[in-house]
VONUMAR-961259 format. One record per residue (C-alpha): residue number from 0; z, y, x. Coordinates in nm, 4 decimals. Layout:
[rec NUM,[Z,Y,X]]
...
//
This chain:
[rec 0,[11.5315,5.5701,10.3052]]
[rec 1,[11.6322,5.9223,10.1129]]
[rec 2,[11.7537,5.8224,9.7799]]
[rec 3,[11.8623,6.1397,9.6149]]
[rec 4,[11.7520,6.4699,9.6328]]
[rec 5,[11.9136,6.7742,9.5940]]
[rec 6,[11.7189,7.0748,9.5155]]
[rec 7,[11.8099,7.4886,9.4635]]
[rec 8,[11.6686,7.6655,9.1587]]
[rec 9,[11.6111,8.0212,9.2358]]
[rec 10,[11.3098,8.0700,9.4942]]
[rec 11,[11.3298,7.7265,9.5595]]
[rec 12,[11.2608,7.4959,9.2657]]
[rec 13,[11.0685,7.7786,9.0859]]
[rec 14,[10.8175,7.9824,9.1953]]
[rec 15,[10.8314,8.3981,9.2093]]
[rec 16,[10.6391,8.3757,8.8817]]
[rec 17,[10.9854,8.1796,8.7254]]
[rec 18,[10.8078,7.9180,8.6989]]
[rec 19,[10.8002,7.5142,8.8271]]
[rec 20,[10.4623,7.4690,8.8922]]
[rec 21,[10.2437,7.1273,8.8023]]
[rec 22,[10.2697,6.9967,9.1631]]
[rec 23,[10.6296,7.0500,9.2010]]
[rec 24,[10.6676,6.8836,8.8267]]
[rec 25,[10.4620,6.5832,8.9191]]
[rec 26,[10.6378,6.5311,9.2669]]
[rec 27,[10.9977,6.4971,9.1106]]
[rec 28,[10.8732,6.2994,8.8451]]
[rec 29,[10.6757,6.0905,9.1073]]
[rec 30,[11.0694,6.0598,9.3003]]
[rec 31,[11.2136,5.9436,8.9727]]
[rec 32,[10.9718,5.6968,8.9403]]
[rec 33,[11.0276,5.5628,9.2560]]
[rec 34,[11.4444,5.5418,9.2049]]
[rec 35,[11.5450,5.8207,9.3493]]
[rec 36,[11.8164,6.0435,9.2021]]
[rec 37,[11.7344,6.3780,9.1955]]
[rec 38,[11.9348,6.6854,9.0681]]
[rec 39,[11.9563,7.0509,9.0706]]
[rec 40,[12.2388,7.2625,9.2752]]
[rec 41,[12.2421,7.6131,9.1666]]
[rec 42,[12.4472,7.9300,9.0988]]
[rec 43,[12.3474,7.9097,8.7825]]
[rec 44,[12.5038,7.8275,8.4531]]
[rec 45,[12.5207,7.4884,8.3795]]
[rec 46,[12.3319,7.6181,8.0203]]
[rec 47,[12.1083,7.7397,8.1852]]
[rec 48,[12.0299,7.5171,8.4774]]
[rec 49,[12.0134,7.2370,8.1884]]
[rec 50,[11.7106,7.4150,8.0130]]
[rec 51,[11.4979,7.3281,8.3461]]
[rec 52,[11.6693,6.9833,8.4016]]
[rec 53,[11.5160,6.9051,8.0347]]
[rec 54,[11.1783,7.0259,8.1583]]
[rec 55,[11.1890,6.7431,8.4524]]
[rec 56,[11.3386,6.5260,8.2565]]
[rec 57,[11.6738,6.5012,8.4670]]
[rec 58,[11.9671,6.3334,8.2718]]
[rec 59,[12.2097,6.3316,8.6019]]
[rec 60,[12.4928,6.5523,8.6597]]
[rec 61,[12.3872,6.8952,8.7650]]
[rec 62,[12.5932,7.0897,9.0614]]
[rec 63,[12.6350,7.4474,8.8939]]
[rec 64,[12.8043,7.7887,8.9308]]
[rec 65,[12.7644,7.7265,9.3447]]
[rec 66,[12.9158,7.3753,9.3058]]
[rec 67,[13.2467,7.4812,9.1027]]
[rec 68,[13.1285,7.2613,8.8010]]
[rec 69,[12.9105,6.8971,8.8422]]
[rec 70,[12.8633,6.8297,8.4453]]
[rec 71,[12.5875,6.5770,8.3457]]
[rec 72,[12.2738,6.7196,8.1618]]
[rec 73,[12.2786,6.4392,7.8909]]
[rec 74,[12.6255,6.3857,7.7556]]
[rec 75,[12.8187,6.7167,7.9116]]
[rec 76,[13.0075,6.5357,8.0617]]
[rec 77,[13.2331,6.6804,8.3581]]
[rec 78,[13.2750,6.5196,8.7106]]
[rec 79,[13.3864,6.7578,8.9156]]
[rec 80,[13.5708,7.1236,8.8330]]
[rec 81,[13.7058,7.4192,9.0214]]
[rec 82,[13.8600,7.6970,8.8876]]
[rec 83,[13.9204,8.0592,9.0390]]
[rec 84,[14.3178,8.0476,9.0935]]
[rec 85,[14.4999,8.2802,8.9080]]
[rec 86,[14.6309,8.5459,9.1576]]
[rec 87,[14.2865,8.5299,9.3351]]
[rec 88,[14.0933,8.6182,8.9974]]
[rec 89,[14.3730,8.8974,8.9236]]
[rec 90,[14.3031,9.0534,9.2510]]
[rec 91,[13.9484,9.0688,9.2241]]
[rec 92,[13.9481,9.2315,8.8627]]
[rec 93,[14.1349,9.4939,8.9923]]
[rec 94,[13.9545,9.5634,9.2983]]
[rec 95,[13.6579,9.6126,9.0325]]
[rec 96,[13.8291,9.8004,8.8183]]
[rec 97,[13.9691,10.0494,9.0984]]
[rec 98,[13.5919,10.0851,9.2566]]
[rec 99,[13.4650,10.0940,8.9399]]
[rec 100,[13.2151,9.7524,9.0045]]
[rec 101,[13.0025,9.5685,8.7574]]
[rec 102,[13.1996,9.2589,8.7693]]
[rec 103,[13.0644,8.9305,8.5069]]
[rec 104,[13.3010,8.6185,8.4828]]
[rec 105,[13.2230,8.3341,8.3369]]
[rec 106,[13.4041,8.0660,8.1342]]
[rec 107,[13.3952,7.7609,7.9510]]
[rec 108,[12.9835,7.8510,8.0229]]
[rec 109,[13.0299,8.2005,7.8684]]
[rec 110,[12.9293,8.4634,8.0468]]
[rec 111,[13.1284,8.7886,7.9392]]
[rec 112,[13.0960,9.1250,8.0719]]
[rec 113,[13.2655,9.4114,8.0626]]
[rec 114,[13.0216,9.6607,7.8917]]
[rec 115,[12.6623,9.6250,7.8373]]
[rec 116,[12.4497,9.7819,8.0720]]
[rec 117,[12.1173,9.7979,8.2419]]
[rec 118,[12.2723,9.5509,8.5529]]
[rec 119,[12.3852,9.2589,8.2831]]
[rec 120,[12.0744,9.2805,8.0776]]
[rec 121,[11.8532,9.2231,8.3624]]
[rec 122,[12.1038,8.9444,8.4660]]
[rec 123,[12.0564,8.7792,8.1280]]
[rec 124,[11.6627,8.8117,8.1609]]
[rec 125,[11.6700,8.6455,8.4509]]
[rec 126,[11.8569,8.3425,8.3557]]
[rec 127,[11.7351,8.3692,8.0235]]
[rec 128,[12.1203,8.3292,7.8819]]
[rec 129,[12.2772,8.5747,7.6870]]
[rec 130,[12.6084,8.7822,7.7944]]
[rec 131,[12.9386,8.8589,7.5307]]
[rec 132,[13.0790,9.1952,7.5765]]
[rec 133,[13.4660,9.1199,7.6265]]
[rec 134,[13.6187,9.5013,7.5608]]
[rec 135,[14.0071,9.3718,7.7051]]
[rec 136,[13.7710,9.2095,8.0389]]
[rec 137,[14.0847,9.2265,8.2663]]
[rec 138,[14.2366,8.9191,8.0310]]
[rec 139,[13.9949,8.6775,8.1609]]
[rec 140,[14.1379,8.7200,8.4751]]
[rec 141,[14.4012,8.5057,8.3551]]
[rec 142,[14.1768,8.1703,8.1889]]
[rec 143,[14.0404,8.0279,8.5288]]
[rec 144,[13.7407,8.1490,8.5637]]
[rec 145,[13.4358,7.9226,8.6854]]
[rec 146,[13.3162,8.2294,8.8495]]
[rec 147,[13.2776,8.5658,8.9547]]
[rec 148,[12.9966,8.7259,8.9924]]
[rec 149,[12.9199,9.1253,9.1292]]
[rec 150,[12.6088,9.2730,9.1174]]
[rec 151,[12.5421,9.5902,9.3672]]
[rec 152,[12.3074,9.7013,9.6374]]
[rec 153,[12.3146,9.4094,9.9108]]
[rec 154,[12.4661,9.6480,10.2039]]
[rec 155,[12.7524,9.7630,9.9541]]
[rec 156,[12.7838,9.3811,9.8633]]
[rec 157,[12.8191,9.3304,10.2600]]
[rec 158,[13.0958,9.5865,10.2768]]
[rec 159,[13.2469,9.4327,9.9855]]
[rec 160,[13.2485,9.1069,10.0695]]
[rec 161,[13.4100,9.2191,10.4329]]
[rec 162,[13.7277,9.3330,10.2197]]
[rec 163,[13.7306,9.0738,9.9666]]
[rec 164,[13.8009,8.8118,10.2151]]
[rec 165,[14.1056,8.9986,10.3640]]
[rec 166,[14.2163,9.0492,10.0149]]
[rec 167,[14.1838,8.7329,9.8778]]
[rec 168,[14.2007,8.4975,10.2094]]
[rec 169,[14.1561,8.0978,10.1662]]
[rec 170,[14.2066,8.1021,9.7582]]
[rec 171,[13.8575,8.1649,9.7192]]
[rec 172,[13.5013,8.1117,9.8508]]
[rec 173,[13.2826,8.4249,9.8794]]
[rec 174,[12.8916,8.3752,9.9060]]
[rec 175,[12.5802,8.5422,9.8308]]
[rec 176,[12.2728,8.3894,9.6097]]
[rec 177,[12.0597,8.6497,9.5917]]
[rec 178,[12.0998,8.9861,9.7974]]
[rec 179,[12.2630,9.1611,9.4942]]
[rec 180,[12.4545,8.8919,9.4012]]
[rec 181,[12.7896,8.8371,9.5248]]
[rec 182,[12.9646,8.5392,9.3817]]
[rec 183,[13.3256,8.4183,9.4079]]
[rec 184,[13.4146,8.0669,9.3174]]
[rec 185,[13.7442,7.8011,9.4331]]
[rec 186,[13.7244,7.7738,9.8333]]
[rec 187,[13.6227,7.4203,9.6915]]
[rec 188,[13.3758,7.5099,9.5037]]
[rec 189,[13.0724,7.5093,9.7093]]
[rec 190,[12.7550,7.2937,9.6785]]
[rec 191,[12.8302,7.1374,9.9818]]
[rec 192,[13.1736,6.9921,9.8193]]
[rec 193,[12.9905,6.8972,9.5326]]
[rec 194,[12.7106,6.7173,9.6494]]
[rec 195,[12.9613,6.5178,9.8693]]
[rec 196,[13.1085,6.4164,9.5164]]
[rec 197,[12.7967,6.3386,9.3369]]
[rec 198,[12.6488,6.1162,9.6241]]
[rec 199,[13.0118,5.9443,9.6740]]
[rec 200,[12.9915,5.9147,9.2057]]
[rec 201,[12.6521,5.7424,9.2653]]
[rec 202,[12.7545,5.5440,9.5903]]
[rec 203,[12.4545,5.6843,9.7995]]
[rec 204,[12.5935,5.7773,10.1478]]
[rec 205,[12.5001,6.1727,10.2491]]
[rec 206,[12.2876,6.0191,10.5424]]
[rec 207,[12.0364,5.9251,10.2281]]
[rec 208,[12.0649,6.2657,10.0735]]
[rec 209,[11.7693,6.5659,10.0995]]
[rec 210,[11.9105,6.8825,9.9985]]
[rec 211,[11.6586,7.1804,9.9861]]
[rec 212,[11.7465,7.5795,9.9349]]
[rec 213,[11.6562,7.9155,10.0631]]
[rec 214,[12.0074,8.1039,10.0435]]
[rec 215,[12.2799,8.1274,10.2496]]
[rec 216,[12.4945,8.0047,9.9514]]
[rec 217,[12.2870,7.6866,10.0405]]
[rec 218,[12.4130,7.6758,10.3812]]
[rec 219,[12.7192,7.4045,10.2866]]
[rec 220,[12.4649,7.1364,10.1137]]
[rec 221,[12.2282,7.1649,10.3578]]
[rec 222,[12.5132,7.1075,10.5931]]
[rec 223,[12.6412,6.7735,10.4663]]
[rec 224,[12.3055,6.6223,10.3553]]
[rec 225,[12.1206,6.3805,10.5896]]
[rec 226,[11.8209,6.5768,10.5724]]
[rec 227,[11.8743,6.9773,10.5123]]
[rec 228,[11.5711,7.1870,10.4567]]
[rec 229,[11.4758,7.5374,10.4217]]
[rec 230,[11.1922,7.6945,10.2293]]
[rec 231,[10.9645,7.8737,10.3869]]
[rec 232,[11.0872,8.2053,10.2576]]
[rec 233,[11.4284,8.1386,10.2883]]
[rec 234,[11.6977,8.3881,10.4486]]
[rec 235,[11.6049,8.3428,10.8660]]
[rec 236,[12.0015,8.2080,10.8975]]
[rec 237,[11.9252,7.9411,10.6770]]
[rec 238,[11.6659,7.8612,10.8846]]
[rec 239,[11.8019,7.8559,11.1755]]
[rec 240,[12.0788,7.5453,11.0384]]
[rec 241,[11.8134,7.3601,10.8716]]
[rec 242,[11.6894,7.0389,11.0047]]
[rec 243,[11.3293,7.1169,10.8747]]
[rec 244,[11.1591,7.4133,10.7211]]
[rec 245,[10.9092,7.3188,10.4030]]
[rec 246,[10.6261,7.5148,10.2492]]
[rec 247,[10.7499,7.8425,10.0934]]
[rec 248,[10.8523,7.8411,9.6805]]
[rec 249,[10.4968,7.9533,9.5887]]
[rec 250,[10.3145,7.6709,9.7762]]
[rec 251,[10.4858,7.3650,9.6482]]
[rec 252,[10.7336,7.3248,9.9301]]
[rec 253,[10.9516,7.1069,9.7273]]
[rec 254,[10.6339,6.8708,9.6429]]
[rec 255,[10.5916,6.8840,10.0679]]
[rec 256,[10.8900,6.7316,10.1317]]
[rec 257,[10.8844,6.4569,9.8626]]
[rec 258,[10.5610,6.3307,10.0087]]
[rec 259,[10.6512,6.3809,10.3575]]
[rec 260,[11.0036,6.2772,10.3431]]
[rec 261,[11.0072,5.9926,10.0524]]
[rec 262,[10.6420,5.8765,10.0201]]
[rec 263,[10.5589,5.9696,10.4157]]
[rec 264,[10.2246,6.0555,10.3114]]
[rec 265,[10.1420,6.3633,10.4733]]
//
């Protein structure tokens, strides 16, 4: 019996529209109903990923910033934190600076930019939270950072990423959310190390544990979960790892699995 459910935000919990649609809602609330624990595991700011928790209803600990920070949606309270290391985040804001990348950090659940420009604004849209322009940026490098965060074309972000793990080696872990999103975090701060913790806070072993995405930055949850599944639209090496491919994000594929997988009705 699955008794907690891990579930992606981004093209996974919410539809292209942005939005989590009736079935989906009535699904999760159906699996809360019935005792299971379910929480989100995004990239996402925990302020932000705790304005959709509020709209299920969710009052567990949420996995955020690609498992770097596990904070609970109800008190704010913190259960598990990872921090850029110093000499890793010093690196990167230089390799920025010197190539001259949009670079966004984010702390204490700030996010601060450089500059404003068209690349943060449309960031901000999308997760509907606000940036703070941070003229002397290259401080920040030295408050442990949650995260990093670059925003290019996805080949350049390829290239990138290729020389940001020679520079930077085991401190960090380098992943990609969306294809213009490259995000840095603590090598333990992955959703796979952070679902471990929740389950293990909660005493459910991982065997009980559904953990849904469409990313590659899923990959390590899907990984340690009993049951790991893919979306339907998700990237084709996600896929390929998954134990079972769902319904895509714009036919309830996260409603799919809670009836096939907890309620075995379909």
């Amino acid at each position: 019996m699955y008794k907690m459910l891990a579930i992606d935000i981004d093209d996974t919990l919410i539809n292209d529209e942005k939005q989590i649609t009736p079935g989906t809602a009535q699904a999760l609330a159906d699996a809360l109903a019935h005792g299971v624990i379910v929480t989100l595991a995004t990239g996402r700011m925990y302020a932000s990923a705790r304005q959709l928790a509020s709209q299920l209803k969710l009052n567990v600990p949420l996995i955020t910033y690609q498992g770097a920070l596990v904070k609970n949606a109800l008190d704010g309270r913190v259960l598990y934190e990872r921090t850029v290391p110093q000499s890793a985040a010093r690196k990167l804001f230089e390799y920025c600076e010197r190539y001259g990348l949009h670079l966004q950090t984010y702390l204490d659940d700030v996010l601060y930019v450089k500059e404003s420009n068209e690349k943060a604004k449309d960031y901000a849209a999308l997760s509907n939270i606000p940036f703070t322009v941070y003229p002397a940026f290259h401080e920040l490098a030295d408050k442990a950072p949650t995260k990093l965060l670059i925003i290019d074309e996805p080949a350049k972000l390829d290239d990138i990423a290729l020389e940001l793990r020679e520079l930077l080696g085991q401190e960090v872990h380098i992943t990609k959310s969306k294809p213009h999103f490259l995000e840095i975090m603590h090598r333990e701060g992955t959703k796979g190390h952070a679902l471990s913790h929740l389950a293990d806070h909660f005493g459910v072993e991982l065997s009980q544990v559904i953990a849904i995405g469409d990313s590659w930055n899923d990959r390590e949850m899907l990984e340690v979960a009993g049951l790991g599944v893919a979306m339907d639209n998700a990237v084709p090496a996600l896929k390929e790892i998954a134990d079972y491919v769902t319904r895509s994000n714009n036919e309830d594929g996260i409603q799919h699995v809670v009836e096939k997988f907890i309620f075995q009705t379909v």
